[in-house]
C-alpha positions as CSV (number, residue, x, y, z in Angstrom):
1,X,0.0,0.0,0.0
2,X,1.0,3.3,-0.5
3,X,2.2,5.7,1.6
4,X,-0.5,8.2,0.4
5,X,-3.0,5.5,1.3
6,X,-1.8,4.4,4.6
7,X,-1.9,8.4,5.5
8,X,-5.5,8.5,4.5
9,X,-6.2,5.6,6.5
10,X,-4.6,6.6,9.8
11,X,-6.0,10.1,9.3
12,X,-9.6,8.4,9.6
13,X,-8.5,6.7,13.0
14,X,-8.5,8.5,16.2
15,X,-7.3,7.6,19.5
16,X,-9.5,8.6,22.4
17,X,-7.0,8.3,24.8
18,X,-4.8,10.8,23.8
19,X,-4.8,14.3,22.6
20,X,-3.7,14.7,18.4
21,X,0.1,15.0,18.9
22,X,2.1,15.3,16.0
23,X,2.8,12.3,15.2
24,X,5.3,10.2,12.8
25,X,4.4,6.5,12.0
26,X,7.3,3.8,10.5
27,X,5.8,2.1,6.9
28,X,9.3,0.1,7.4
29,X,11.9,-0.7,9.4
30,X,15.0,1.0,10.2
31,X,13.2,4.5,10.2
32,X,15.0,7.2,12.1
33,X,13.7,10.9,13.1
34,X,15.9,13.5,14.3
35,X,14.3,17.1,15.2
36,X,17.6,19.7,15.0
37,X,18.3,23.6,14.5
38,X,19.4,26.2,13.0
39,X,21.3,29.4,13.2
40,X,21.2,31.7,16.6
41,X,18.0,30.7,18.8
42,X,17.8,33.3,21.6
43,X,15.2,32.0,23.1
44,X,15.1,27.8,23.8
45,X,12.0,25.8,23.2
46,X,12.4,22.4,24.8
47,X,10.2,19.5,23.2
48,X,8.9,16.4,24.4
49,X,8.6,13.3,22.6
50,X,7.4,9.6,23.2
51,X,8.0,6.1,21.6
52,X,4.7,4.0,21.0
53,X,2.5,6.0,23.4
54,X,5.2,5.7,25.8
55,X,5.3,8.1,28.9
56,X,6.6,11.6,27.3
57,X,10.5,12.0,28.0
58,X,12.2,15.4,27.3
59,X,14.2,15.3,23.8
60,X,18.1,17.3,23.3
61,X,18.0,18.1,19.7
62,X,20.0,16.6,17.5
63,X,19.0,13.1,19.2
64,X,18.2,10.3,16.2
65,X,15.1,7.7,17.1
66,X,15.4,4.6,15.8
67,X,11.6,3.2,15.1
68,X,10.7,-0.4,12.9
69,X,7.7,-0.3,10.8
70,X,4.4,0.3,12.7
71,X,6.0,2.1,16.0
72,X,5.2,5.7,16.3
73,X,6.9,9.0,17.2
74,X,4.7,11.6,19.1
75,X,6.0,15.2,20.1
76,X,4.8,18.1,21.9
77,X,5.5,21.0,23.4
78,X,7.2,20.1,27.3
79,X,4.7,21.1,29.9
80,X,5.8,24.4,31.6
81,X,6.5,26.3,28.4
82,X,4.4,28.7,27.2
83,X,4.7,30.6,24.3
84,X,3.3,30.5,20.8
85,X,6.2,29.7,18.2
86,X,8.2,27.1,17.7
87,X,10.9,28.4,15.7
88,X,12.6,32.3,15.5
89,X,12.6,32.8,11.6
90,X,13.3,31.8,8.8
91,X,17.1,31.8,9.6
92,X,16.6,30.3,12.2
93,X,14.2,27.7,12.7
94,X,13.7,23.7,14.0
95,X,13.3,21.4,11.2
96,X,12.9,17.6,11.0
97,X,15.2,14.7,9.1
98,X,14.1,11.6,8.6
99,X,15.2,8.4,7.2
100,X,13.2,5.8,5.7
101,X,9.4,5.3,4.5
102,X,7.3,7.2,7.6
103,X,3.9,9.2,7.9
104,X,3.6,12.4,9.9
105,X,0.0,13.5,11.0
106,X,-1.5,15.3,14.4
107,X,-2.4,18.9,15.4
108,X,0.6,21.3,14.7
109,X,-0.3,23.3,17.2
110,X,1.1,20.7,20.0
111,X,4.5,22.2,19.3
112,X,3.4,25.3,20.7
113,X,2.5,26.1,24.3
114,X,1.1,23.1,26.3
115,X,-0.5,26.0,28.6
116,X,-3.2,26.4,26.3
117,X,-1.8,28.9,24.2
118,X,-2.7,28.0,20.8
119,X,-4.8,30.6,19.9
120,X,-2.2,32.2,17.8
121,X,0.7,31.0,15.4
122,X,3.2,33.6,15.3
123,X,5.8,34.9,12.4
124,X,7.9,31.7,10.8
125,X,6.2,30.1,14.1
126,X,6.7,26.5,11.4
127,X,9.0,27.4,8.8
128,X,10.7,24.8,7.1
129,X,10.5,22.3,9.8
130,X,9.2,19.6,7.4
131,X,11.3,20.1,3.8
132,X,11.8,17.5,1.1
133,X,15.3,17.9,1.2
134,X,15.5,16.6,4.8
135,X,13.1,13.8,4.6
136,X,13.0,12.6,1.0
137,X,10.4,9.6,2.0
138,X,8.1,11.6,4.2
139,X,4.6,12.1,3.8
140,X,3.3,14.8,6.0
141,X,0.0,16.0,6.8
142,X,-1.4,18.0,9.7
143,X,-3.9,20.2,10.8
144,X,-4.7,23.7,12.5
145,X,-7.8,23.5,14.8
146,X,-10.5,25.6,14.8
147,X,-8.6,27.3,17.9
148,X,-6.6,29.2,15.9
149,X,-7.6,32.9,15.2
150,X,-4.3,34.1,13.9
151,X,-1.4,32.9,11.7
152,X,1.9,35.3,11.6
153,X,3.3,36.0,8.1
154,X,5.8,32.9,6.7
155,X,4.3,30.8,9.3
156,X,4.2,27.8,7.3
157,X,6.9,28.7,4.3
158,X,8.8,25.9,2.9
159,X,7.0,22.9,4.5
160,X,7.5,21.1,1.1
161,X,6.6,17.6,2.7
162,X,2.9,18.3,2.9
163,X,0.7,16.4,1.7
164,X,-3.1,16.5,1.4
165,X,-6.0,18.8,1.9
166,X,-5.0,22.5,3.1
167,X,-7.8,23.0,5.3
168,X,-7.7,26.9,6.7
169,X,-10.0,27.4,9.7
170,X,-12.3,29.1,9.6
171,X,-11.9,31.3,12.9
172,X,-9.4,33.3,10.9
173,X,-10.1,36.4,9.1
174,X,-6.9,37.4,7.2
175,X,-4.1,35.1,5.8
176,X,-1.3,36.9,6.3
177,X,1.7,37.7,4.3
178,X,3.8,34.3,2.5
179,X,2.0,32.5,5.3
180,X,1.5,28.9,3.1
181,X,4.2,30.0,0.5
182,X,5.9,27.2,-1.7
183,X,3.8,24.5,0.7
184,X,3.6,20.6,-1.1
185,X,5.7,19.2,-4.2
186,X,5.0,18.1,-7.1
187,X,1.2,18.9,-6.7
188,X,1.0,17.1,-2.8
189,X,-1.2,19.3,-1.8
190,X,-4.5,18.0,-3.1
191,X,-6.6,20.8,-2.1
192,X,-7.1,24.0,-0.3
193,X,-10.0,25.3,1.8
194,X,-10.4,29.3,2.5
195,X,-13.3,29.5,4.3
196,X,-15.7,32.4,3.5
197,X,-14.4,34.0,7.0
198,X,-11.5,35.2,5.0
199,X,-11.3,39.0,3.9
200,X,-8.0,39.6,2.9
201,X,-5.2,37.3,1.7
202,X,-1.9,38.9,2.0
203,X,1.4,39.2,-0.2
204,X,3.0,36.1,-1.0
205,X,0.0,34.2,1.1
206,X,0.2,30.7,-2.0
207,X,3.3,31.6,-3.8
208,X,4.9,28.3,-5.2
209,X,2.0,26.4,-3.7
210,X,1.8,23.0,-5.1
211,X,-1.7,22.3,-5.6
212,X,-3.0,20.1,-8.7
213,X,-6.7,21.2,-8.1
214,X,-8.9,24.1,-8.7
215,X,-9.1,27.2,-6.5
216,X,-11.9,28.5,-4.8
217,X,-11.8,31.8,-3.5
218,X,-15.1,33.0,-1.8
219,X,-17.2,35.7,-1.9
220,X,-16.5,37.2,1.6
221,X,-12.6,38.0,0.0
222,X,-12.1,41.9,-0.6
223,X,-8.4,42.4,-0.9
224,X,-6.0,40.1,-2.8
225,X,-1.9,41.4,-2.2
226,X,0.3,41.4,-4.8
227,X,2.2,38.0,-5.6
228,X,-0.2,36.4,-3.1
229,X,-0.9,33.0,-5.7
230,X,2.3,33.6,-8.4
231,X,4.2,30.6,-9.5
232,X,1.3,28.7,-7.7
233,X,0.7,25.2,-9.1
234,X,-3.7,25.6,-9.3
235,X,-5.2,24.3,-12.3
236,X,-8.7,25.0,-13.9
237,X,-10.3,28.7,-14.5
238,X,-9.6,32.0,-12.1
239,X,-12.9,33.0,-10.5
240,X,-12.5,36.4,-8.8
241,X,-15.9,36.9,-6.9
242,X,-17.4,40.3,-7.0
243,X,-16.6,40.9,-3.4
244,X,-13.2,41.6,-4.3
245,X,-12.2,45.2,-4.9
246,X,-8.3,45.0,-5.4
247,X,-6.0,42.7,-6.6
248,X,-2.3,43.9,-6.0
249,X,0.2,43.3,-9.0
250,X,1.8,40.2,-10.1
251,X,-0.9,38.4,-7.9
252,X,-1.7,35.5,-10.3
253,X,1.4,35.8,-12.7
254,X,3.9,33.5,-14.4
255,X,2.0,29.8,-13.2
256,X,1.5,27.8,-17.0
257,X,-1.2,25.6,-15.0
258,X,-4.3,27.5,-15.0
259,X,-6.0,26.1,-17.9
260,X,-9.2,27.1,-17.8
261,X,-10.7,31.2,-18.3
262,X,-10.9,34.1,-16.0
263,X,-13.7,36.2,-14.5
264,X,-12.8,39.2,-13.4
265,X,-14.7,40.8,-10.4
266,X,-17.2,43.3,-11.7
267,X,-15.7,45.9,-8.8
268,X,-12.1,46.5,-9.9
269,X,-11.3,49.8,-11.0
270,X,-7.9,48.8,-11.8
271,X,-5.9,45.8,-13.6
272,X,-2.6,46.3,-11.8
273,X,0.8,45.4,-13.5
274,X,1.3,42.3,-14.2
275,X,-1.1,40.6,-12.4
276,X,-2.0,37.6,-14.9
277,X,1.7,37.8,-17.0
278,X,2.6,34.5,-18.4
279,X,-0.5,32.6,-17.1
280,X,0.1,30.8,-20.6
281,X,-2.7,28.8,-20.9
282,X,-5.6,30.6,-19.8
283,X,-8.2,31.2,-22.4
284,X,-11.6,31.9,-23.6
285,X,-13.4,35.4,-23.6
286,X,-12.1,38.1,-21.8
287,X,-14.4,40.0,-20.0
288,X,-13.6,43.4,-18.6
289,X,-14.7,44.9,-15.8
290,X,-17.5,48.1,-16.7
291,X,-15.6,50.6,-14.3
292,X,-12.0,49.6,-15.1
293,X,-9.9,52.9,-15.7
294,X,-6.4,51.4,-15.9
295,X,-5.0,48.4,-17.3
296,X,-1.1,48.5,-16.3
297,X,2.1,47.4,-17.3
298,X,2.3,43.8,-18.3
299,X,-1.6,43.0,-17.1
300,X,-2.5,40.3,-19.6
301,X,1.2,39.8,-21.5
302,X,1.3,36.5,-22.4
303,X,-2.2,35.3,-21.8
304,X,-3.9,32.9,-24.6
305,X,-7.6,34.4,-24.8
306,X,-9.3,34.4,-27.5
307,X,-12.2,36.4,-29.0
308,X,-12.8,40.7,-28.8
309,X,-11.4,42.5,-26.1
310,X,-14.3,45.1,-25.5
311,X,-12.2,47.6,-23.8
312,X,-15.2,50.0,-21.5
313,X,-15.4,53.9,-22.3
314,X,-14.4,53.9,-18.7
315,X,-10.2,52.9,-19.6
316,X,-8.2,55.9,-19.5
317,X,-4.6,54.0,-19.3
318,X,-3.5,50.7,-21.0
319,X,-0.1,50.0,-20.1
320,X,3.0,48.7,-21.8
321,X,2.4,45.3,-23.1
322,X,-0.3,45.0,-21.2
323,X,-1.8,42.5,-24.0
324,X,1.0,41.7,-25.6
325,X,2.0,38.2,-26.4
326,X,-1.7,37.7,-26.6
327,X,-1.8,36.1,-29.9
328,X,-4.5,34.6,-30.0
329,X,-7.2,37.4,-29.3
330,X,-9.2,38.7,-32.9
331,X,-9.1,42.0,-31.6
332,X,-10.2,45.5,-29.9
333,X,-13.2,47.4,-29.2
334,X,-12.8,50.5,-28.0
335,X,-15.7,52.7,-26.6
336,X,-14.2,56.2,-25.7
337,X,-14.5,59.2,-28.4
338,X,-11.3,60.0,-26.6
339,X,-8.5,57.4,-27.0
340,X,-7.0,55.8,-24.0
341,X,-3.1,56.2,-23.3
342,X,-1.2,53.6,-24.6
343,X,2.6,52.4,-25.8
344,X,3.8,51.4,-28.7
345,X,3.7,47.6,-27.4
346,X,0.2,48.1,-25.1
347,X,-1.6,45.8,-27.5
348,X,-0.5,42.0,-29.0
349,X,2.5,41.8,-31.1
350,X,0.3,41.3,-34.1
351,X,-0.4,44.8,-35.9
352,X,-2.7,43.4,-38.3
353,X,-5.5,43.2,-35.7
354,X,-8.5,45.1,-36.4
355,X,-9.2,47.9,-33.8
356,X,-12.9,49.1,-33.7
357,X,-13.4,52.7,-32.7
358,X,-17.4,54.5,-32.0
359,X,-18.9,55.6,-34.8
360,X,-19.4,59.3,-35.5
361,X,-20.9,60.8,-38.3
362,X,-17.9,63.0,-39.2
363,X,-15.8,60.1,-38.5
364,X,-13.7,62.4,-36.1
365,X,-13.0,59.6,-33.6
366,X,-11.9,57.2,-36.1
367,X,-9.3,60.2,-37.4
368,X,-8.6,60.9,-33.9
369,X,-7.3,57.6,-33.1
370,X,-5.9,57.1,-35.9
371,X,-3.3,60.2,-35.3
372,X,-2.6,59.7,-32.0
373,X,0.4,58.9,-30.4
374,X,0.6,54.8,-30.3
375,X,-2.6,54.9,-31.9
376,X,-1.3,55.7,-34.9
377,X,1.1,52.5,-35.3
378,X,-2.0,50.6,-36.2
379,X,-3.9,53.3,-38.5
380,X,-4.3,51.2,-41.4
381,X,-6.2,48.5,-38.8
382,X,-8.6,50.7,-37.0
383,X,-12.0,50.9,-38.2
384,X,-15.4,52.3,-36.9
385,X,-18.4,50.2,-35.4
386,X,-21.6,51.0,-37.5
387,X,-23.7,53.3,-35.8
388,X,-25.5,50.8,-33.3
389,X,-22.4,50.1,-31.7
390,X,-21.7,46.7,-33.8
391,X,-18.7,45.2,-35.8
392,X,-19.6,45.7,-39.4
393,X,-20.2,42.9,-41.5
């Protein structure tokens, strides 16, 4: 059996003797565990740990357990600390090795205070204590109760072991800054949960995320930092609800694995720089926001929709290369008399794509695009709408 499968099944098992320690399990023999350190720790966390529900004994780190298939390694916090991190930053931090096939699962919150403080999960409280490069076999998965109403930024960076559902609790209200960044490998994580508490997710919150299913965000989310899901390994179509009012730039760029289309919240104002660069493969229709007034630098560059861009009257600003690389789009309409700023690379590489303008009687918008600046690089492809707003035939 797997070691996937054998996760699933001891996640479905509970002991109701003992509290949800963290928890390794051998899938062979010859397994070892070691829990070390890094750089300058001011301030000393001492940990507990027990062998096959053993009594707990205190651990000096650095110490390797030995364990055969079947026997399991619990830690926790060791009574009479308090305190609500586990490791300083990410300089200096704990961090698991392991040896050998072996199965982590339990609350994660037993390596904070055993005082009952684990209400909040400070700064780089868990940074890299579980990376692939130190436990190459290992497949981790654990859990943040519903006691949790606050997670520091980088809490959980680097815990590239993970595996499973990425549930969020729900008692939390903001996910803070690169707080699940580059979590799970090679697409480990299996799914993650952002409760409709959630208002605001913060810079770098899923950067690198390894996820290889769809994203939900939900309509209680306002405020989306910049970076917060770049190079993030989602798959499927971006839905931005309505709820959201800003999205921060570079927020969904450079990640080839969205495949599906994007739906823009209908309350942006602005599309801010490079928010969706070099999401390669995201296609269909792109549909812009009514009240959109600036589309910056890089917005859309290398994006694969396909159809008419209806740009609203509202657009004052399209930025450099905001669509370019978009080769695949048919091409513009435009709804201002008065033509929105642009460069000389604002639109797709292509300069043979036809640009529709308003109509006017006296054609004076079509001459005024036509002969102005970076307008005029595609004069001989802008045309006028008929006079009820429509693409001629």
């Amino acid at each position: 059996m797997s070691n996937a499968l054998l996760l699933r099944r001891r996640m479905m098992m509970s002991d109701n003797n003992r509290p949800d320690y963290l928890k390794f399990t051998a899938q062979e023999n010859g397994c070892t565990v070691t829990l070390n350190k890094v750089g300058n720790l001011t301030i000393n966390y001492p940990t507990e740990y027990s062998v096959n529900k053993s009594a707990f004994v205190p651990y000096t780190y650095n110490t390797v357990v030995n364990i055969d298939r079947g026997d399991t390694i619990e830690w926790r916090r060791a009574k009479g600390y308090d305190g609500n991190r586990f490791s300083y930053n990410t300089n200096n931090y704990y961090y698991f090795v392991t040896n050998g096939n072996l199965t982590l699962q339990g609350d994660i919150t037993t390596l904070l205070a055993c005082n009952g403080n684990t209400n909040t999960i400070n700064e780089s409280a868990f940074a890299k204590l579980l990376e692939v490069s130190n436990n190459p076999n290992l497949v981790a998965h654990f859990t943040i109760p519903t006691s949790v109403t606050s997670i520091g930024n980088k809490a959980f960076i680097n815990n590239t072991c993970y595996y499973g559902e990425l549930v969020i609790p729900n008692s939390l209200s903001v996910i803070r800054e690169e707080s699940f960044r580059d979590v799970g490998n090679n697409n480990s994580v299996t799914n993650v949960v952002i409760p409709n508490t959630i208002t605001s997710i913060g810079s770098r919150a899923f950067m690198g995320i390894s996820c290889g299913n769809t994203l939900n965000i939900p309509n209680s989310v306002t405020t989306i930092d910049s970076w917060a899901f770049s190079y993030a390994k989602f798959t499927g179509s971006i839905v931005i609800p309505d709820s959201v009012t800003s999205i921060g730039a570079f927020a969904f760029a450079n990640t080839n694995t969205w495949n599906g289309t994007l739906k823009l919240s209908d309350n942006l104002t602005v599309i801010e720089q490079a928010v969706f660069q070099s999401c390669s493969n995201l296609t269909g229709e792109l549909v812009l926001p009514s009240g959109i007034t600036n589309i910056k630098v890089d917005a859309f560059r290398g994006c694969k929709f396909t159809g008419y861009v209806n740009i609203p009257a509202t657009v004052i600003n399209i930025g450099v290369r905001a669509f370019n690389s978009c080769t695949y789009i048919s091409g513009y309409i435009l709804n201002s008399a008065l033509p929105p700023t642009i460069d000389d690379t604002s639109l797709s590489a292509s300069s043979t794509i036809p640009i529709y303008v308003p109509y006017s009687a006296d054609h004076s918008v079509l001459d005024t695009y036509k002969t102005t600046r970076g307008w005029s690089n595609y004069a001989n492809y802008i045309f006028e709408l008929n006079e009820n707003g429509e693409i001629p035939e």
